[in-house]
C-alpha positions as CSV (number, residue, x, y, z in Angstrom):
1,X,5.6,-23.5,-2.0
2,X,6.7,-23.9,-5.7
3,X,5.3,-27.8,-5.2
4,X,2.0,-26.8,-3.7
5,X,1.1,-23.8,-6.3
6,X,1.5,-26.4,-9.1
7,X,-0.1,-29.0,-7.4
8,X,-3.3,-26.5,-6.7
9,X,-3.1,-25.6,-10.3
10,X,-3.4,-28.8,-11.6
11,X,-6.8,-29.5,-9.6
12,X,-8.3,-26.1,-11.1
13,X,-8.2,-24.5,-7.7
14,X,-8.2,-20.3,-7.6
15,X,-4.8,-19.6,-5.7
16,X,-4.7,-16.4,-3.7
17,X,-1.9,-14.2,-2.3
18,X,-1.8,-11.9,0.6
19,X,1.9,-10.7,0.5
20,X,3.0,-9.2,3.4
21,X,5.4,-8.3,6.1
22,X,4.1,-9.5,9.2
23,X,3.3,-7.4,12.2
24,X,-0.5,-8.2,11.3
25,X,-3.3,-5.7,12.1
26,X,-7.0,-5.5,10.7
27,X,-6.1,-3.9,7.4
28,X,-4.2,-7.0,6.8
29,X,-7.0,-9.4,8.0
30,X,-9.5,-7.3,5.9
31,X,-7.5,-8.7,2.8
32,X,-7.1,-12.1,4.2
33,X,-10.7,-12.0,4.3
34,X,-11.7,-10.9,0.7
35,X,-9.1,-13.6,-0.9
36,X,-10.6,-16.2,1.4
37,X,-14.2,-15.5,0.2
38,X,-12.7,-15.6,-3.3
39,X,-9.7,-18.0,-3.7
40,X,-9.2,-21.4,-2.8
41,X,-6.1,-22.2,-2.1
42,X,-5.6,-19.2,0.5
43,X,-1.8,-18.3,0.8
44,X,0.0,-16.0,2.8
45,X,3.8,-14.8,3.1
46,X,5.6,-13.0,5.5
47,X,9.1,-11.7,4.4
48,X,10.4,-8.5,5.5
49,X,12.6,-7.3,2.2
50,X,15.6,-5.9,2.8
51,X,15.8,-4.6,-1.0
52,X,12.7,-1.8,-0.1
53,X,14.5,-0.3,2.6
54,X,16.6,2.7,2.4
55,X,20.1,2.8,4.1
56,X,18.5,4.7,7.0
57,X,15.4,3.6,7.0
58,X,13.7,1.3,9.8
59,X,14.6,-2.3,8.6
60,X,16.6,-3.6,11.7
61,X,13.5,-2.3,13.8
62,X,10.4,-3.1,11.3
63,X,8.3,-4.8,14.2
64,X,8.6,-8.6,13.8
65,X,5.6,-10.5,15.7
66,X,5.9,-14.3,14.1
67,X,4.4,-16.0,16.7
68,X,0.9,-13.8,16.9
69,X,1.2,-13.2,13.5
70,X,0.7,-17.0,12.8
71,X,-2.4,-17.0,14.9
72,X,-3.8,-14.5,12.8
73,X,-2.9,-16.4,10.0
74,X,-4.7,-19.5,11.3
75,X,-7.9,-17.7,12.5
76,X,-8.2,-16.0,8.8
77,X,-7.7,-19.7,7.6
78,X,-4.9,-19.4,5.4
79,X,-3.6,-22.6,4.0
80,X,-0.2,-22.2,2.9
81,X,1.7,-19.2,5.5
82,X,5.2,-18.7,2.8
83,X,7.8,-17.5,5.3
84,X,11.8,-17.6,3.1
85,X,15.2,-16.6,4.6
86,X,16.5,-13.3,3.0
87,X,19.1,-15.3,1.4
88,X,17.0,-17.7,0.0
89,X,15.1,-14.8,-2.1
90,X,18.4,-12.9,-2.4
91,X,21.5,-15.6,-2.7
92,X,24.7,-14.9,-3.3
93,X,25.6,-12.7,-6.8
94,X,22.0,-12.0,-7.3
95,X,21.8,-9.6,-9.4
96,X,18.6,-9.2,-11.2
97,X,15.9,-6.3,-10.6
98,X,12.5,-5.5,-11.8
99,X,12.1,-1.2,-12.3
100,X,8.7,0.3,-13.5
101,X,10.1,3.5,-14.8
102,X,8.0,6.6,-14.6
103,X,5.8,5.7,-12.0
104,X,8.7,4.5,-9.7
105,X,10.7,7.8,-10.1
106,X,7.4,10.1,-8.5
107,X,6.7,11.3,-4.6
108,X,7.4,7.9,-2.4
109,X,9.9,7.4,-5.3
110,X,11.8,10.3,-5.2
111,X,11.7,10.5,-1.3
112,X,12.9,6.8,-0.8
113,X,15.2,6.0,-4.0
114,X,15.4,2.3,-4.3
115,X,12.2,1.8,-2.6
116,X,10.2,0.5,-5.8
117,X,12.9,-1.5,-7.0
118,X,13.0,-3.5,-4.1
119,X,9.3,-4.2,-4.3
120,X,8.4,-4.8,-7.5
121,X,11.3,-7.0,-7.5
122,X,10.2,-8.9,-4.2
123,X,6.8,-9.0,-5.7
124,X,7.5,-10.7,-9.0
125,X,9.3,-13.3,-7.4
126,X,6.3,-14.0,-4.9
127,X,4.0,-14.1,-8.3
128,X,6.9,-16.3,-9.7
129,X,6.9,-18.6,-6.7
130,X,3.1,-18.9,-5.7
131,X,1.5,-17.9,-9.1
132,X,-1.5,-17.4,-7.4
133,X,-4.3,-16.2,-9.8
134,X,-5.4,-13.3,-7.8
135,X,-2.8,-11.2,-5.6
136,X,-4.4,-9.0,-2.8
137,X,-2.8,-5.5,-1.7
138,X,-4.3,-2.5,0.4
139,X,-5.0,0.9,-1.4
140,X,-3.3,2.6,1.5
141,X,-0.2,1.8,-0.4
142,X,-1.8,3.3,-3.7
143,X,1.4,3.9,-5.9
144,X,2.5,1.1,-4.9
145,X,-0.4,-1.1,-5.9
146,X,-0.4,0.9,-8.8
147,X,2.9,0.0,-9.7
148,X,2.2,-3.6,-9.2
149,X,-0.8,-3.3,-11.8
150,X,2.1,-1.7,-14.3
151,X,4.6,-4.2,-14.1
152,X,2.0,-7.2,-13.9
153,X,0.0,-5.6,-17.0
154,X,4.0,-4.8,-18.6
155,X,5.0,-8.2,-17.9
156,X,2.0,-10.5,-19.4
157,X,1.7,-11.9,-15.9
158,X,-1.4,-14.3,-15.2
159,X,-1.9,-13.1,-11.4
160,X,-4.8,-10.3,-11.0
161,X,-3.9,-7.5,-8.8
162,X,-6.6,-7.0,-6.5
163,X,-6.9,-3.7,-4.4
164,X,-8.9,-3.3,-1.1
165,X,-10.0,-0.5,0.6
166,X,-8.0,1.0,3.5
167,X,-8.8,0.0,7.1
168,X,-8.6,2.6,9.6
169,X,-9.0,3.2,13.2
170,X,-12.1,4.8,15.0
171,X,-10.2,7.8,14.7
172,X,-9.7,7.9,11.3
173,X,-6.2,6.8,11.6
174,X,-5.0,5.1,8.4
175,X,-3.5,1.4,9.7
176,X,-0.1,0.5,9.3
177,X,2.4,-2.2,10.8
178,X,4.8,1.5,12.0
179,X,1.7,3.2,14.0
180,X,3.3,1.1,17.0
181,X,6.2,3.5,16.7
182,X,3.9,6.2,18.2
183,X,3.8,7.1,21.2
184,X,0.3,8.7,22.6
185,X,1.3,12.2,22.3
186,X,2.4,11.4,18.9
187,X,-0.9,8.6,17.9
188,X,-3.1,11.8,18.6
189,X,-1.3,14.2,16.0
190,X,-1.4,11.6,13.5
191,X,-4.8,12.0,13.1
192,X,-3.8,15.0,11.1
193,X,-3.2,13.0,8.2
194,X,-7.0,11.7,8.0
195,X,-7.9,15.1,9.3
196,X,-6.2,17.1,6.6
197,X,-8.0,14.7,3.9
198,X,-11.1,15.2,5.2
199,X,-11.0,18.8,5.2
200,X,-9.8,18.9,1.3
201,X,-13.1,16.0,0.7
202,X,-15.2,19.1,2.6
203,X,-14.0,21.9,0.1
204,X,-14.2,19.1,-2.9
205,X,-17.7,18.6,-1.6
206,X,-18.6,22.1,-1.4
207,X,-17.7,22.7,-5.5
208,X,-13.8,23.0,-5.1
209,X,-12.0,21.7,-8.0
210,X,-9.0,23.6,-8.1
211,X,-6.6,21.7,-7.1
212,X,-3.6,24.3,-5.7
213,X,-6.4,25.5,-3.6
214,X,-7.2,22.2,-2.3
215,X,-3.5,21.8,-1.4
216,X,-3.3,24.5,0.2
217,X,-6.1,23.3,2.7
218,X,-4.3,20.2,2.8
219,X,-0.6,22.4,4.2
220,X,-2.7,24.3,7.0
221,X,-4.6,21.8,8.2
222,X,-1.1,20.0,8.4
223,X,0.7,22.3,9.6
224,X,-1.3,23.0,12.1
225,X,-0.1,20.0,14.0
226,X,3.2,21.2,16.0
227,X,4.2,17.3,15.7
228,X,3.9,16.9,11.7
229,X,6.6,17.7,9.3
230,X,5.0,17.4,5.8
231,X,7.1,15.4,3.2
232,X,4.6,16.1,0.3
233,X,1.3,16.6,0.1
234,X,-0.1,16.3,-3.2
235,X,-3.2,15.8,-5.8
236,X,-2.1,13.4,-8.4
237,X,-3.5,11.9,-11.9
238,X,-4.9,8.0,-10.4
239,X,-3.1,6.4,-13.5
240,X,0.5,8.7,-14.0
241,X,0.4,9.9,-10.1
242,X,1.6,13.1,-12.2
243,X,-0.1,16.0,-10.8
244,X,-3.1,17.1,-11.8
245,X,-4.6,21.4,-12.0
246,X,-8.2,20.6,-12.0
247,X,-10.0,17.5,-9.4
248,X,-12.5,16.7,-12.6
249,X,-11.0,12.5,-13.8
250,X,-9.9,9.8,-11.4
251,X,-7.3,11.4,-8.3
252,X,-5.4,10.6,-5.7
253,X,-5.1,13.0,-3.0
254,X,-1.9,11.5,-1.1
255,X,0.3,12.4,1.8
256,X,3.5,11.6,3.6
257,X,4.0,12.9,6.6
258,X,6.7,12.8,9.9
259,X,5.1,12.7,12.9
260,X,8.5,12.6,15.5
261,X,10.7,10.2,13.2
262,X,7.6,7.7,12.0
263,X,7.0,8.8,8.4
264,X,3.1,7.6,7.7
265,X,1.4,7.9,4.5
266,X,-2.3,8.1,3.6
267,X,-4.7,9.1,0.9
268,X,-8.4,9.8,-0.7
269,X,-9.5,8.3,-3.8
270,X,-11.6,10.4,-5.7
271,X,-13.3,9.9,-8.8
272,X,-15.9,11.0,-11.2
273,X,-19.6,9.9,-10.0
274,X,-20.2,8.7,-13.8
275,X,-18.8,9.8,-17.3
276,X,-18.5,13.7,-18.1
277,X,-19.9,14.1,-14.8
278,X,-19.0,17.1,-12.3
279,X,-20.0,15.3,-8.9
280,X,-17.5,13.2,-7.2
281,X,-17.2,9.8,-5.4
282,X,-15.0,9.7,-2.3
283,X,-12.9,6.6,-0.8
284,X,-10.8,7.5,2.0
């Protein structure tokens, strides 16, 4: 991989990355697709990193689909698919990390310690391996992608972190490789995480700014779902993810939520229409 990146380098080619962890759906193919149209070489990885997952978290089930996952690849028209061995990433006495303090220690920090260690840490050494001039990750993932832009901005690192909108279902269901954890009782309630959003977007739209008030939408409409047990539910600054009393800069309204034992997350990016302005633009 090392070889190729270098050799793709020399010939002024744009290298681009779409890390993931296999178990493919559209959201991943959407970003396949924007670093295709933009990058040239396309590269790809699949690696599912131990380091991110908790001690009880769902790494000896995370859905593993090589085979179909390849033909994705293929029909997206990636040129290099980057597929290591956990102990070729992580040999024997390794022993160096990358942390982004702060912004690591906040909501999907505090509620999987460890978790942003593992992938910043995993990340870099992609960047370090590929060094693709553009890296591609999904906003559905937004503190993590904002994490990412920290430690590659910290770091003096020569990649671009690129992030793409979320892809969701006709339902509004947020995609994610753990939805196939659901079972139909449970796929329905999970529309309460897209439901609940769109019911704080409503009040936002409306002249709501307050944002205890808007979180308080955001509880009922959750718990209004017998199947959901709320892990947070939040309105957050878009650069510190620290929270935020008033909806009037650049937020992130974002959620984590149990439906049975799948924890999904989702969010609404909302922002200022232009500067000093009091009307909003919405990305959900």
């Amino acid at each position: 991989m090392k070889e190729k990146a270098r050799q793709a380098r020399a010939e002024n080619r744009i290298i681009g990355l779409v890390p993931t962890m296999g178990a493919l759906h559209e959201g991943h193919a959407s970003l396949i697709a924007r670093a295709k149209r933009e990058c040239s070489p396309l590269c790809a990885s699949i690696f599912v990193n131990p380091k991110q997952f908790g001690p009880n978290e769902d790494f000896a089930k995370y859905p593993r689909t090589f085979e179909s996952d390849c033909e994705k690849m293929k029909r997206g028209r990636v040129e290099a698919l980057f597929v290591p061995e956990a102990a070729e990433m992580y040999p024997k006495d390794f022993s160096t990390y990358v942390y982004v303090e702060g912004l690591s220690e906040r909501l999907e920090g505090k509620s999987r310690p460890g978790h942003f260690r593992g992938v910043t840490t995993v990340v870099m050494k992609l960047l370090q391996i590929v060094q693709p001039h553009r890296a591609y990750f999904g906003r559905k993932d937004a503190q993590q992608a904002r994490i990412i832009m920290q430690m590659a901005g910290d770091l003096n690192l020569d990649s671009e972190i690129v992030v793409c909108p979320i892809v969701r279902e006709p339902d509004g269901l947020a995609l994610s490789s753990r939805n196939v954890y659901l079972n139909p009782e449970q796929r329905k309630a999970a529309t309460v995480l897209s439901r609940a959003l769109e019911a704080a977007k409503k009040e936002m739209e409306a002249g709501s700014r307050d944002a205890p008030h808007l979180q308080d939408t955001l509880r009922r409409k959750l718990d209004s779902e017998r199947l959901a047990a709320v892990d947070y539910a939040e309105i957050v600054d878009a650069e510190s993810f620290e929270p935020v009393v008033r909806v009037n800069r650049a937020c992130y309204i974002v959620l984590a939520v149990f439906i049975g034992k799948t924890r999904l997350i989702d969010n609404l990016y909302v922002e200022p229409k232009s500067s000093g302005s009091d009307e909003l633009v919405f990305h959900l």
